[in-house]
N, C-alpha and C positions, 0 to 999 in steps of 0.2 A: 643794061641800064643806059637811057640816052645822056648821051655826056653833059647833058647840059645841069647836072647836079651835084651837088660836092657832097663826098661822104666824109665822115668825121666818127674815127673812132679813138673810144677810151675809156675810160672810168668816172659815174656819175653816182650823184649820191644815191640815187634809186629808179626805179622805173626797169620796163623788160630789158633782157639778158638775153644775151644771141640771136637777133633778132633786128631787120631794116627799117627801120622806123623813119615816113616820110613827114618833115616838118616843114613850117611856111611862112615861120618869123621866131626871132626871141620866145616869147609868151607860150608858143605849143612845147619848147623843147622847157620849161620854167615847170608846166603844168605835168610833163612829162616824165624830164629827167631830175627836175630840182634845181634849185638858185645856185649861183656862183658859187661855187667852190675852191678853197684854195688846193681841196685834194684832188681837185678835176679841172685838169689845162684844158681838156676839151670843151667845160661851162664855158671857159675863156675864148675860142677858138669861133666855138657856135656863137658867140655874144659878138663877139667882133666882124664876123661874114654877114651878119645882118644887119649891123652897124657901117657895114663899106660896101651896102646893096647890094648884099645877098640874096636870091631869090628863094628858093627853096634846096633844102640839104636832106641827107638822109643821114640818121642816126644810128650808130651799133653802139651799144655798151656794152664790153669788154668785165666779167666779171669769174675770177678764179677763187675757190675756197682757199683759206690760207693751207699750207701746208703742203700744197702738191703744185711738182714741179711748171717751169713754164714751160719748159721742152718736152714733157709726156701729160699735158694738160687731162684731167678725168674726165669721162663723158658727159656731153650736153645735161643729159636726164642727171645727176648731182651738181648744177648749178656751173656748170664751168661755162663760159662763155666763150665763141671765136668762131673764124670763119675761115675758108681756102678762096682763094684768088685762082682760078683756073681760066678754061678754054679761051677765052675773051681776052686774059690779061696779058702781060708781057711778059710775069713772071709765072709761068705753069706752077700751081700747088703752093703757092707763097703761104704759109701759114700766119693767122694772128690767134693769138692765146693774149687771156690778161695776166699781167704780170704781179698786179696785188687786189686784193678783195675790194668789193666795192661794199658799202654801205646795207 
């Protein structure tokens, strides 16, 4: 990914699940992921990077069924959502899992 783009993950009221979604103001991630949330810091985070000239971000929503763990997350295919951070990163195999269901 060229660095020149901030990712932003978490939990959104709706929109795809595991998945990089490139946005390019407010308005795409609104049409997307859903209005401000007070159950998604990330509506807040995405709102504010484009309010303090933000160019374009990319979006993961982070989406776990209730009931199963965040440490043995269920497979993509039943709706878990998440990603590893590998060869590129700094931390080899970083994992992200959502930690509560999304909408």
């Amino acid at each position: 990914m060229p660095p020149n783009y901030t990712v932003l993950v978490g939990r959104a009221p709706f929109g795809p699940i595991c998945q990089a979604v490139l946005i390019s103001n407010f308005g795409d991630y609104q049409r997307t992921f859903g209005e401000l949330s007070l159950d998604s810091t990330m509506s807040y985070a995405v709102n504010d990077f484009f309010q303090n000239g933000g160019g374009q971000a990319v979006i993961v929503r982070l989406y776990r069924p209730q009931g199963s763990s965040p440490y043995n997350p269920p497979s993509p295919l039943v709706g878990a959502a998440g990603f590893v951070l590998s060869s590129s990163s700094v931390i080899p195999g970083l994992t992200f899992s959502a930690a509560t269901p999304g909408a």
